[in-house]
N, C-alpha and C positions, 0 to 999 in steps of 0.2 A: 351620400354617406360621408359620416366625418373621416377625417384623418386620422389615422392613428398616430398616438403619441410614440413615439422611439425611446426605451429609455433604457441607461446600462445592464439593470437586470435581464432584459430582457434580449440585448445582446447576447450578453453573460450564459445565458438558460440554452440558447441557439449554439452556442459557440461549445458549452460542453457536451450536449447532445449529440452533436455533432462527432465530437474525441468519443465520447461514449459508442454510439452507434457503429461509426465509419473508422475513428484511429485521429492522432491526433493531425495525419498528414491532410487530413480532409477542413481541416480548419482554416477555413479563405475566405477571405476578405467575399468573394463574389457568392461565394455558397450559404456564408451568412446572409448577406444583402437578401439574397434568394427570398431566402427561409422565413424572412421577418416580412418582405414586401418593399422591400424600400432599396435607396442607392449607396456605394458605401460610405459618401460622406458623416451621414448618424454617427457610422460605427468611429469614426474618427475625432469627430465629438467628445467622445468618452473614452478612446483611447488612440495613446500618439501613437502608436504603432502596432503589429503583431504580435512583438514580442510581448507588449504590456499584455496584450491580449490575452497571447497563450501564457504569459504568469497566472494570471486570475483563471485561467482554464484550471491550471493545475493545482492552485488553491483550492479551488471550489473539487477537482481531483483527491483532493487530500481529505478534505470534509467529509466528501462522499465515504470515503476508504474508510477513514475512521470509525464511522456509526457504523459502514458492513461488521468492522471486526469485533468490536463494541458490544453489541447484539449478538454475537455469536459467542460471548467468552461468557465460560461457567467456571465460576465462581471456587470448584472443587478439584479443578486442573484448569487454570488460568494460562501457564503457558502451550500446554499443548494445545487447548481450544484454540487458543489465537495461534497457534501455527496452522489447525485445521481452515482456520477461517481465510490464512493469507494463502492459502492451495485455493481456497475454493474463490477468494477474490481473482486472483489468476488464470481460475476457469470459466467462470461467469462474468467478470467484466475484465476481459482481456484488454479490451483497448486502455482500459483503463491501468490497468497493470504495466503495461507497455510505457506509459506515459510517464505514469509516477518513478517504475522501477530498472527500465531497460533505457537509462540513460544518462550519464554524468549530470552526476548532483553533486554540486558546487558547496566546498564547507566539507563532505564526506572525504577523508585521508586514512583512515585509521577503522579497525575495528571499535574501538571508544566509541568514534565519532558516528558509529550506526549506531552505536548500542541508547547514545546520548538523542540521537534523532528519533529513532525507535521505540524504546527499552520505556517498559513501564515500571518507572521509581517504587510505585505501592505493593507492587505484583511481587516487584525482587524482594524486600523486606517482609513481604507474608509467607511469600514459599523460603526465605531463610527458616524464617521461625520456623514453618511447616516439617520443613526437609533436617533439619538441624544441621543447615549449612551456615557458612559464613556470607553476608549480602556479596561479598567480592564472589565467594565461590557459586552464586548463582547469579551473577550478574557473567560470569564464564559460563555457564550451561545455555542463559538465556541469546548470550554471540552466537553460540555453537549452533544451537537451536534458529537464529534467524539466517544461519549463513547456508545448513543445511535446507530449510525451509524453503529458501528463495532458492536454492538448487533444482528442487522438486519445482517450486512453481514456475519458473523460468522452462523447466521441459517442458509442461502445459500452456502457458502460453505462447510457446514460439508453436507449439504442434510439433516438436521432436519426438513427445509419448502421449498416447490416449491412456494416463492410469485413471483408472475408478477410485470415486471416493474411497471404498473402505481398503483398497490397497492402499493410497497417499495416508490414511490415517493409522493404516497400522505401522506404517514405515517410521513416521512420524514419532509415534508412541516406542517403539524399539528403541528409535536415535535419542528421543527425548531421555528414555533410561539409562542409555549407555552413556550417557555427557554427564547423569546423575554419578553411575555408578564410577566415573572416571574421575570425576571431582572430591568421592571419598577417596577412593583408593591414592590419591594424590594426598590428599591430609592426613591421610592414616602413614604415608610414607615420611613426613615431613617432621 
């Protein structure tokens, strides 16, 4: 039988399957090796170390994340879908929640600096127009909305609450109006 070629993909594909499946702690050098067939030098090959390793985990983490939320946003409530989406990322790929969201990210100091990492530029300027807010005042509902979100999601995937989708989404939808309705009442006062 030939030998099988080793190559970073396919590191890559092991190594997040793996964060996916098991948690990112399951990510080793010897558990890859395993999984592929081979020893770990391959994996050293293509990458100097773990850490490089688990960056590209969590790139290819991010990827994943993206097209889940992506595919789940309609078009008619754009942000509340993608707050439904980031509850039900959190419950259906936990590990992967964990990886991306329950861990000092380097660069994040500020609410801006989510909202600049996060925040979708087209979303904010169509639900201004939509809402007849100002892009500032919904680029504040949109914070409000990711901080509450990841509130919710974080109790799911740590296992602190078993909530059902349609109670996370009606929460959601409440919170989502009440940041609307606080952002007028703010301009109306101004």
């Amino acid at each position: 039988m030939p030998k099988q070629r080793i190559n970073k993909e396919m590191i890559l594909d092991v190594a997040f399957r793996l964060a996916r499946e098991k948690g990112c702690d399951q990510v080793v050098l010897k558990s890859i090796a395993s999984e592929i067939g081979c020893s770990v030098q391959p994996i050293y090959s293509y990458f100097s170390n773990m850490d490089a390793l688990k960056d590209e985990v969590t790139g290819a983490a991010m990827k994943f994340y993206n097209e889940f939320i992506y595919t789940r946003v309609d078009n008619n409530g754009v942000l509340e879908s993608m707050a439904r989406a980031n509850v039900a990322f959190a419950k259906y790929e936990t590990n992967l929640f964990k990886l991306l969201f329950l861990q000092k990210l380097n660069g994040l100091n500020s609410f801006n600096d989510i909202y600049e990492w996060m925040g979708d530029k087209s979303a904010t300027k169509q639900l201004a127009a939509r809402l007849s807010l100002t892009e500032e005042q919904v680029k504040e509902v949109y914070i409000m909305l990711i901080v509450f979100t990841h509130g919710v999601a974080t109790m799911i995937a740590t296992g602190g609450a078993n909530i059902s989708d349609e109670e996370s989404s009606d929460m959601l939808e409440k919170a989502y109006s009440a940041f609307i309705c606080a952002q007028r009442q703010s301009a109306a006062l101004q």
